[in-house]
N, C-alpha and C positions, 0 to 999 in steps of 0.2 A: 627740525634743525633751525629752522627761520624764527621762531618761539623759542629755543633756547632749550626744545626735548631731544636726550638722545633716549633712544630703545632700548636696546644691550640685548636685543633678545631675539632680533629680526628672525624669523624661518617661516619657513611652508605655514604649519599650524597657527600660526599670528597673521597669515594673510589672507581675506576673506574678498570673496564675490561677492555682492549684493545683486540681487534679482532684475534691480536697474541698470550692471552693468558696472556698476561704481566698485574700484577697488577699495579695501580699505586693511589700517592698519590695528591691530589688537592686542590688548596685554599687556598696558605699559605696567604691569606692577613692580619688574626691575627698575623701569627709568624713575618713581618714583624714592626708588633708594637711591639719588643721586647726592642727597641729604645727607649730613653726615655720615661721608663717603670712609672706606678704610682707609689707611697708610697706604703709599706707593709700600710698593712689595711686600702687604701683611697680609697674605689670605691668608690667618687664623681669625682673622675678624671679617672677613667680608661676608655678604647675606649668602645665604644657600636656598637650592632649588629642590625640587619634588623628587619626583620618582624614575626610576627607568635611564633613557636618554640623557635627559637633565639633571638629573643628580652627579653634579660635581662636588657635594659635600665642601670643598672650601672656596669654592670658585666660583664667580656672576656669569651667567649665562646658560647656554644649552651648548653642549660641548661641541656636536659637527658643526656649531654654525658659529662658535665665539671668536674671534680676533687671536693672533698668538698674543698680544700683550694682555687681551683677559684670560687667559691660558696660563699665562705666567703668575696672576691675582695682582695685576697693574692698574691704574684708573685707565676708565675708558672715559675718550672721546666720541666725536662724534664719526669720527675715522674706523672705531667700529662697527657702526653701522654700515660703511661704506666696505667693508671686509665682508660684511655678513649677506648684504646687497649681491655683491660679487657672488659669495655661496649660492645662494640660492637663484639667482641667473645661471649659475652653472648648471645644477641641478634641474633648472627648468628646458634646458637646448639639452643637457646629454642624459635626462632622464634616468640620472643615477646620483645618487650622492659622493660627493667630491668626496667627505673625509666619513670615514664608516668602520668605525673598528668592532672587536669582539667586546669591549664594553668602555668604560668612559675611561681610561688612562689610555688604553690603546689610541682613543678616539684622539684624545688630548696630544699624543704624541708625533699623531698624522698630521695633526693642524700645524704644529711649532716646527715639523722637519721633514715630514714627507715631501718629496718631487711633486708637483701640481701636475696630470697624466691630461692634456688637452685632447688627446686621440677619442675620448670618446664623443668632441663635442661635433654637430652633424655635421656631412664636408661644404654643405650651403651655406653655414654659419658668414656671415658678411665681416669681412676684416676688422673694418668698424666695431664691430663687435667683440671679434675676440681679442683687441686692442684696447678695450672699455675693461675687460676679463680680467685679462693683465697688471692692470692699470689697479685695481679695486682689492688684486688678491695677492698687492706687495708684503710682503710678511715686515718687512721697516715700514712701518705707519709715515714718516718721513717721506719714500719712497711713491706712498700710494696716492689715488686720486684723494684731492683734500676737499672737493666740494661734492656733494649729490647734484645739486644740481649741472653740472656739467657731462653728467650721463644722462642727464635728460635730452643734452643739445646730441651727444655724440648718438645716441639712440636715432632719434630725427633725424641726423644726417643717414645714416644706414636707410631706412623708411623711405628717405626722401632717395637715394642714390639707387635701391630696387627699383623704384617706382619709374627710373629713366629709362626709355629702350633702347636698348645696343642697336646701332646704327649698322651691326656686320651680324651677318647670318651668322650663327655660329658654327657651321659646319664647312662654310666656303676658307672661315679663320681655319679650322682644326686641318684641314688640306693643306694648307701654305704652314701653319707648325710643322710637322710632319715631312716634309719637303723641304724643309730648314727658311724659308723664304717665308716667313712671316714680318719680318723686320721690314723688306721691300713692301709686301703689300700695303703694310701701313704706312709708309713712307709714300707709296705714290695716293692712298687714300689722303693721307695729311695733305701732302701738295696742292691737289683737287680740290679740298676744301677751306681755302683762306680764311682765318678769321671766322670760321665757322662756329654751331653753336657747341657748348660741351666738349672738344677737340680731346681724346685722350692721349697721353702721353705717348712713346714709343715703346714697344715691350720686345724683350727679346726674349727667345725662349729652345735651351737647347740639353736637351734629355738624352741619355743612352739608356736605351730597354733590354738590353740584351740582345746575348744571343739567339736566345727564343722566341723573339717577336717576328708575327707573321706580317709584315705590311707592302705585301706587294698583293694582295687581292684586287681581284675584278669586279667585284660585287659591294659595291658600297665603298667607304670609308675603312679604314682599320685600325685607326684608335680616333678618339671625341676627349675632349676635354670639356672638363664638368662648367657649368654654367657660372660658375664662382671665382673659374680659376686655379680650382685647389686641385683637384686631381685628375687623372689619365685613367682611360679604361680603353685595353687595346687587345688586336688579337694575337695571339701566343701559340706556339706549335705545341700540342698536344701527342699524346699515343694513337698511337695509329695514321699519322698522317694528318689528323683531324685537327682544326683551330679549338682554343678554348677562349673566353675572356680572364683577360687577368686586370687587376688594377690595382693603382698605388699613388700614395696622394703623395704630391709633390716634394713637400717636405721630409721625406725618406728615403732612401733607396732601395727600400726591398716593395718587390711586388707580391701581392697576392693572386693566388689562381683563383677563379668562382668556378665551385662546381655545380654541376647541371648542366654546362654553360657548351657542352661538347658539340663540335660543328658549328657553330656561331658563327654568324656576319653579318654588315651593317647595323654593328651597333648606334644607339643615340642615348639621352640622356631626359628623364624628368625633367621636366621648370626646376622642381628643387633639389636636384642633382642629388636625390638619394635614391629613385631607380634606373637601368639599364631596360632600354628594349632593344633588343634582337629577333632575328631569326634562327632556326635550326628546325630540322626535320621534319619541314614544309608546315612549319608553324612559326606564328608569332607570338614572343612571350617577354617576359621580363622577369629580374632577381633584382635585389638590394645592390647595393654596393658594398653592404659589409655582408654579401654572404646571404647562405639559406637556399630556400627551394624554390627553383625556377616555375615562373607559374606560365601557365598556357595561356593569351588570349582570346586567340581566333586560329583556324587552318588556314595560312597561304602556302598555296602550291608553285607559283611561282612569282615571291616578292623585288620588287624594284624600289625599295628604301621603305623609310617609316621616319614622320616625327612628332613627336609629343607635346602637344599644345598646352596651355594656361588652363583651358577649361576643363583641365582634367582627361580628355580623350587622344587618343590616336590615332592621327590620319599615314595612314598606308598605302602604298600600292601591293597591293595582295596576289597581282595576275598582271602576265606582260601585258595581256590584251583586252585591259580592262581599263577602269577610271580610279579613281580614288576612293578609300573606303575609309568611314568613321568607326574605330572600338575603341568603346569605354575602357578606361585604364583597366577597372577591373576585370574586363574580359564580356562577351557576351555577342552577340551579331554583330557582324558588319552591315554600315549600311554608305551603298555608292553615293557619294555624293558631287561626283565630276563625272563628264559623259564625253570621251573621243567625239571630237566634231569630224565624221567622215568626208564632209566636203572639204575640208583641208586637209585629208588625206591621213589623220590621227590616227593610229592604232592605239595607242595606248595610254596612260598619263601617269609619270613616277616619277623618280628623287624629289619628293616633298619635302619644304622645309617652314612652319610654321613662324611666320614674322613676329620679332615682338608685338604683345598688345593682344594676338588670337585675333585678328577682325582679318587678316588675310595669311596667305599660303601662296610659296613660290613653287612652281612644279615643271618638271618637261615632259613636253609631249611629242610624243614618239611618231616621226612618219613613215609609212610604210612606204619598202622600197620597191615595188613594183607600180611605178607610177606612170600612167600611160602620157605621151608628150600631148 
C-alpha cells in the first residue's frame, strides 16, 4: 500500500512462510490489472479468475475472501485488502472459514449479507483483537479501518498488554465476583496503591446463573472466570445430586452443560482459557470449554486445588497429607515438588495458585492439630 499496490486477492494460498521465518505476500497478478480498470459497476468487463473457489466468472477476486464492494464488480481500493486482512485473521483464531458456501454465488451472497457469527473465535481472543476484527470486516468501506498499518499498532498493543502480569491472583478475584464484592476489593486494592504502575480501571461484575448453580461447595472455588474476562465456568446441579460444569461466555445468557464433567469441583482454567481442570472420581482431568471428552491426568485420591501454569504443567495437590505435585497438561506422573516442613508442624501443602510469569506459586500449608505445647 505504501508503493501504491493494492492485492485484490489477499488469502490463505497467497500467504507464504519462508524457512527463515519471513512472511511473505504472493500473486499479485490481480493487482497488476489495476490498469485499465472496469467501470464502477460494469462486471461484464472486469478480468476473471480460474477454477473452483475463485472462479467468479465476472468478478476480481476469490469469492470467501473479496470485499462486498468487489462482490458487487466495484473498483477496489485499498480498503479491500483490509476486508480480506480481516478474513483471513479470522480464519486464522477460529480455524474455520468465515464465509463458505456450497459454491461461488452462495459464497458471494454470505460476504454481501450474511451476520458475521464471532462465536467461533477462541474465548482468549484479546479484545484488542476482536475490536481490530470488527474494525477490518465493516461491510461500508466508509465504515472500515482505512489504514493497514494501524493494525499493526492495535496488534502490538494486544502483544504488549498479554505480556503484562495481573497484579491479582485470579482465583482470590474470581471469590470476591462470586460473593458480589469484587467492586470493594478493587477499591480498597486501588486505595493501597497510589499512583501506582498500570492501575486498572474499576470493574463491576454481576451475573445471574440460575437456578441451577451449585456454589456453596466446600471444596475449592465453584465457578472461575477465564483469564480474558470473557467467560464463567461454574458448578451446576446435575442428576443425581451430583455437580456438573457448565459454562457460558458472557456475552450470552444461555449456559452450556460439559459433559463428562459429572461430580466435578475445584475447577480452574488454562493460561489460554480454552481448558478446564477439575477433579472427579478421585482423579484429575481436564475438557475443552467447547465440549468433548474429558481427559484423565493423574489419580488424586484426595485433592486440595490445582493450578495450571504458563509452562504448560499442572501443579496440584493430589493428597491432604502430601506436598505438591507437577502433571504435564497432557497427563502422565506426578512428580512432588514441595515437602511439609515437619518441624513447623506441616501436614500438608494445597490451594495452589501459580503467579503470573510461572517463576513462583502461592500455596497453604496445612498444620496439624495435635500440637503439643
Amino acid at each position: 500500500h505504501e508503493r501504491g499496490i493494492i492485492h485484490r486477492d489477499l488469502k490463505p494460498a497467497n500467504v507464504k512462510l519462508t524457512t527463515e521465518g519471513v512472511v511473505k505476500v504472493l500473486d499479485f497478478g490481480l493487482a497488476k490489472a489495476l490498469e485499465g480498470e472496469a467501470a464502477p459497476g460494469d462486471p461484464e468487463t472486469s478480468p476473471t479468475l480460474t477454477l473452483t473457489a475463485t472462479r467468479a466468472g465476472v468478478i476480481l477476486g476469490t469469492a470467501a475472501y473479496m470485499s462486498p464492494e468487489q462482490a458487487r464488480g466495484k473498483p477496489a481500493d485499498k480498503r479491500a485488502d483490509i476486508w480480506a486482512f480481516g478474513v483471513v485473521l479470522y480464519e486464522m483464531l477460529a480455524g474455520k472459514r468465515l464465509f463458505d458456501g456450497e459454491n461461488v454465488s452462495d459464497t458471494l451472497a454470505s460476504v454481501l449479507k450474511e451476520p458475521i457469527d464471532w462465536s467461533p473465535l477462541p474465548a482468549a481472543t484479546p479484545p484488542v483483537i476482536r475490536k481490530l476484527l470488527r474494525r477490518c470486516l465493516e461491510r461500508d468501506r466508509k465504515n472500515r479501518l482505512q489504514d493497514i498499518g494501524d493494525a499493526r499498532l492495535e496488534i502490538d498493543e494486544a502483544l504488549e498488554a498479554k505480556a503484562e502480569p495481573v497484579p491479582t491472583p485470579r482465583r482470590a478475584v474470581l471469590t470476591w465476583v462470586l460473593a458480589g464484592l469484587l467492586a470493594i476489593a478493587l477499591g480498597v486494592i486501588a486505595l493501597r496503591r497510589p499512583g501506582g504502575p498500570a492501575e486498572r480501571p474499576l470493574t463491576r461484575l454481576d451475573v445471574d446463573l440460575g437456578p441451577n448453580a451449585a456454589l456453596a461447595s466446600t471444596r475449592g472455588p465453584s465457578a472461575i472466570l477465564s483469564p480474558d474476562g470473557t467467560r464463567l465456568v461454574y458448578l451446576a446441579n446435575a442428576s443425581e445430586g451430583k455437580t456438573q460444569l457448565a459454562t457460558r461466555p458472557l456475552d450470552r445468557a444461555e449456559a452450556t452443560l460439559l459433559s463428562g464433567t459429572e461430580g466435578a469441583f475445584d475447577p480452574f482454567f488454562s493460561p489460554d482459557g480454552q481448558w478446564v481442570g477439575f477433579f472427579a472420581d478421585g482423579r484429575l482431568k481436564k475438557i475443552a470449554v467447547t465440549g468433548g471428552a474429558a481427559v484423565a491426568l493423574c489419580d488424586a485420591p484426595f485433592p486440595l486445588g490445582g493450578s495450571w501454569g504458563e509452562s504448560g504443567s499442572v501443579l496440584a495437590a493430589l493428597h491432604a497429607s502430601a506436598g505438591l505435585s507437577q502433571i504435564p497438561a497432557a497427563g502422565g506422573l506426578p512428580r512432588q515438588v514441595t515437602e511439609p516442613d515437619k518441624g513447623n508442624a506441616e501436614d500438608s501443602h494445597c490451594w495452589p495458585q501459580v503467579l503470573p510469569g510461572g517463576e513462583a506459586v502461592l500455596f497453604t500449608a496445612g498444620i496439624a492439630a495435635n500440637i503439643e505445647e
